[in-house]
Every structure is written in C-alpha cells, then in structure tokens.
N, C-alpha and C positions, 0 to 999 in steps of 0.2 A: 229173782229174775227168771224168766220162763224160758225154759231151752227148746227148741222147735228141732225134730229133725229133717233133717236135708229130705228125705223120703218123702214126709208126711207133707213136706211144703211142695214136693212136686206132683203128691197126688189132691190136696187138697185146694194149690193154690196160694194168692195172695191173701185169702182172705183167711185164712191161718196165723198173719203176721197180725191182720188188721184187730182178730179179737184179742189176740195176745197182748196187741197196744193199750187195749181197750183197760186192763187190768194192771199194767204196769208201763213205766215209761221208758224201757230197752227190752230188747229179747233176742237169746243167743239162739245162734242158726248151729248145730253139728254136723258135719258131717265123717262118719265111718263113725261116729262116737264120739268125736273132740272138739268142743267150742270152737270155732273158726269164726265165726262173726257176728257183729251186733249188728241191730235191724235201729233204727229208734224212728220217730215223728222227727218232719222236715221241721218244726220248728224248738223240739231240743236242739240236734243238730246247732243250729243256727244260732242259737242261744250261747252255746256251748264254743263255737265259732269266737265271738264274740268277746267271750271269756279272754279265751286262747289271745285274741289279737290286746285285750286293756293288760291281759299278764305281761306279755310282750313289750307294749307302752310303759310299764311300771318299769322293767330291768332295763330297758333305755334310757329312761330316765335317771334312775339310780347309778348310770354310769356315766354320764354327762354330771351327774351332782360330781360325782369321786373323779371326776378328773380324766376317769379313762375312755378318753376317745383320742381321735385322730385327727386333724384337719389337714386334707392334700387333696392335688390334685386329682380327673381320672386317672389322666398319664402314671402318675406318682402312684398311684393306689393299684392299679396294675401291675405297674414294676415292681411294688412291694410283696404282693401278692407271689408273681411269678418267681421272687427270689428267694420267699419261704417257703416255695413247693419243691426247690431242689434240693 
C-alpha cells in the first residue's frame, strides 16, 4: 500500500491520491511520519460498507437462532437500560 505524505499531498494536490488509486486500492496519508489515514475509491468504501452491514445481519441472526434476545416494550427497554447503567 502506498504511503502519501501529508506534504506532498498539500503541495501536489488531489491528484497525488488519484494516481496512487490508480495502482492500488487504498493509500496511507502520514502525517509528521505516522500512518494516520486511509484514502480509498468511493466505491471500496461502499463495498466495504456493505460488508460491515450482511456481518452485522449474520450475528443477529445467529442470536435470534440461540435464543438470545429480548422481547419488551420501549418503556420496558428504557427502564432496562437506565437500570443497568447505574
């Protein structure tokens, strides 16, 4: 993965990010020397997104299989809530 420095990206621009895309499909931004961020295409992102939400869908599912949920009201789910946070 291609590291860009913070520098180089404010004197060259975006389009610093755009051929780093061009070559791989993330790229770290440093700044002072230290990975601080990834760049990617709006449509990994999204992909990726995506991912996040069907993993999501599977371990809810897998809890509703095994029994562990809850069925209550708002009210009830509230007070529940407010009486484990003391």
């Amino acid at each position: 993965m291609k590291t860009i420095a913070a520098n180089e990206l404010k004197t060259k621009g975006v389009s610093t990010i755009q051929n780093a895309l061009e070559e791989d499909s993330e790229v770290l931004i440093s700044v002072r020397g230290k990975e601080r961020y990834v760049v990617m295409d709006l449509e990994e992102y999204n992909r990726l997104r995506v991912c996040e939400l069907e993993a999501a869908l599977y371990e809810t599912r897998q809890q509703i299989a095994a029994g562990d949920v809850v069925e209550e009201s708002v009210e009830a789910h509230i007070a529940r809530i407010k009486a484990e946070t003391k």
